[in-house]
Every structure is written in C-alpha cells, then in structure tokens.
N, C-alpha and C positions, 0 to 999 in steps of 0.2 A: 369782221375785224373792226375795232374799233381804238382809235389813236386816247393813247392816256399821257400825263404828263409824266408819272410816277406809277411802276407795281411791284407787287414784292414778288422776289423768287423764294421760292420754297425749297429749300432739300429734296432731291428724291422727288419732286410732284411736277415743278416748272412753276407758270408765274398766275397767282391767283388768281381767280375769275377766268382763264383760259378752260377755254370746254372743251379740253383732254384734262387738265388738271379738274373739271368737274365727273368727267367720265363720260360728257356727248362728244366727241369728238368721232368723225368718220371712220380713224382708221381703230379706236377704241372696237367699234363692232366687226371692222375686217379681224380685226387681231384673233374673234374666235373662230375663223374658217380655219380650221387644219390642212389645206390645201394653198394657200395664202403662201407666197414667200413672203415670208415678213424680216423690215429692214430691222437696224437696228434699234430698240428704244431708244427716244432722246427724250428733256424734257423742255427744252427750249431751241427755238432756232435764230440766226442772226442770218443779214443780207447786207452787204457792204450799197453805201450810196453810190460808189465811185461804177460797181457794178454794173446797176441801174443803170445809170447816165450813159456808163459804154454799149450798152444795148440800145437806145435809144439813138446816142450817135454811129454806130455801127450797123445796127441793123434797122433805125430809122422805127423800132417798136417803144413808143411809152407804153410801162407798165404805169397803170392808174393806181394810189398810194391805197394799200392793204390786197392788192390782186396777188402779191408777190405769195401772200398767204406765210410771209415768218412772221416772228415776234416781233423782232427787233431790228431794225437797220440803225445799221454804225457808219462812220467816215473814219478814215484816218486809222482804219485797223484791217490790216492783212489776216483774213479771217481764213484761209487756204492754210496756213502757217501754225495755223490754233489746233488743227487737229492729233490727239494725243497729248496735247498742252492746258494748264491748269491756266487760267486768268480771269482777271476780276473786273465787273461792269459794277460801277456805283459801287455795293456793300457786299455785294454776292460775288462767290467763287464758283467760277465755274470750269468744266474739262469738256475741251471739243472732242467728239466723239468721231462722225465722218463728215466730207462731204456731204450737203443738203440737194441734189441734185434737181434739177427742174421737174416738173410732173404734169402728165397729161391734163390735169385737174386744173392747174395753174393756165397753161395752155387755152384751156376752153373759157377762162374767167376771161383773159384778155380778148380771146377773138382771134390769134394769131398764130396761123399754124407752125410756124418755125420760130416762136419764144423759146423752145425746149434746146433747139440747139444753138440758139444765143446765147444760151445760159449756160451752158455744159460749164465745168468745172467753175463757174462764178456764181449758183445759183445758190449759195450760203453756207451755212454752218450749223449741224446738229450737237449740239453740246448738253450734259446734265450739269445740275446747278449740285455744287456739293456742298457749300455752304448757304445758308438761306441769306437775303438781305434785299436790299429796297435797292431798283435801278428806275432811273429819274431820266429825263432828257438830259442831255449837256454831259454825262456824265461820259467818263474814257472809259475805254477797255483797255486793258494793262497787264502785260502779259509777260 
C-alpha cells in the first residue's frame, strides 16, 4: 500500500496503478479456483477514519496506516449507508456495492487476533467506480 495525494478512478477497472486494476492482486488468482466462494466484485474500497479510531479506542488495537488494506479512508462520510447508493469522491461516481467486511488477511498484517471482530460491520465499503475521475485528498464524498 502506498499513500498518494491524488489517483484516478477508472470506470469498470478501480483506481490506477492498484494491482487488481493491473491484474496482480491476490484474490485476481483466487477468482480462478472454481471451488472458491467468491464475494462480490468491487473495484474500489473505502474505510471511514472515525472507524479506525473507534477500534483503537474500543478495542485498544491501532491499525498501522495501509494494514486496513482499502483504498481509501474518508471522515465525515457514513459509508454503511452507501451501500446500493451512487456517490461521488472528487470527479468519480461511484455505487457502493456491500459491506467490505474484515479479513483473516488484514487480521495477520496487524498481529491482532480479534481486529476481525472489531471490525465487523465497520470494516468499509466495496463500491464500483461508474464514472472515471481523479479523487485527491481533502476531497468529500457526497452522496
């Protein structure tokens, strides 16, 4: 994971230079087991700040910044509320698809065996980008 100031979302692909939008991403190669439940495609994810911090004060776990493994962490935006909803971060439009729910994966970055259920229904938001455009820091999601 690596913090940018600025990336573009793409239609249909998520946000470029993301390695599912280049095609190395993990669950890219799970996706061809035929035995595999496989969630739903997203191409982008969000994690509220406010989130974060309530695990920390809650469950006394800091997640270290990019463990969370989304794209994007927002403030100020009820991301639970986005799903099935069309809204726009910076220039892109997007539609929250499901809940992003915590993951074993996430879990073993941090070191912490109960992240997963600190997280439950706060661990983010899988949404696809329907319009392409450039999302920047500072920028609201608006919905």
């Amino acid at each position: 994971m690596q913090a940018r100031q600025s990336v573009d979302a793409v239609a249909e692909r998520g946000l470029r230079g993301d390695r599912y939008f280049e095609g190395r991403g993990l669950w890219n190669f799970l996706d061809e087991d035929p035995d595999r439940e496989v969630q739903e495609a997203s191409d982008i994810t969000f994690i509220e700040a406010e989130a974060l911090a309530a695990v920390e004060r809650d469950a006394g776990i800091e997640i270290p910044t990019g463990a969370h493994r989304r794209n994007v962490t927002t403030q100020n935006a009820p991301l639970n509320h986005l799903v099935g909803q069309t809204f726009t971060v910076g220039d892109a439009i997007c539609e929250g698809v499901q809940l992003c729910e915590p993951c074993g994966y996430m879990q073993s970055l941090v070191g912490e065996e109960k992240l997963s259920k600190a997280l439950v229904h706060r661990g983010g938001l899988n949404a696809n980008v329907v319009e392409s455009g450039p999302i920047a820091i500072d920028d609201e999601v608006r919905w």
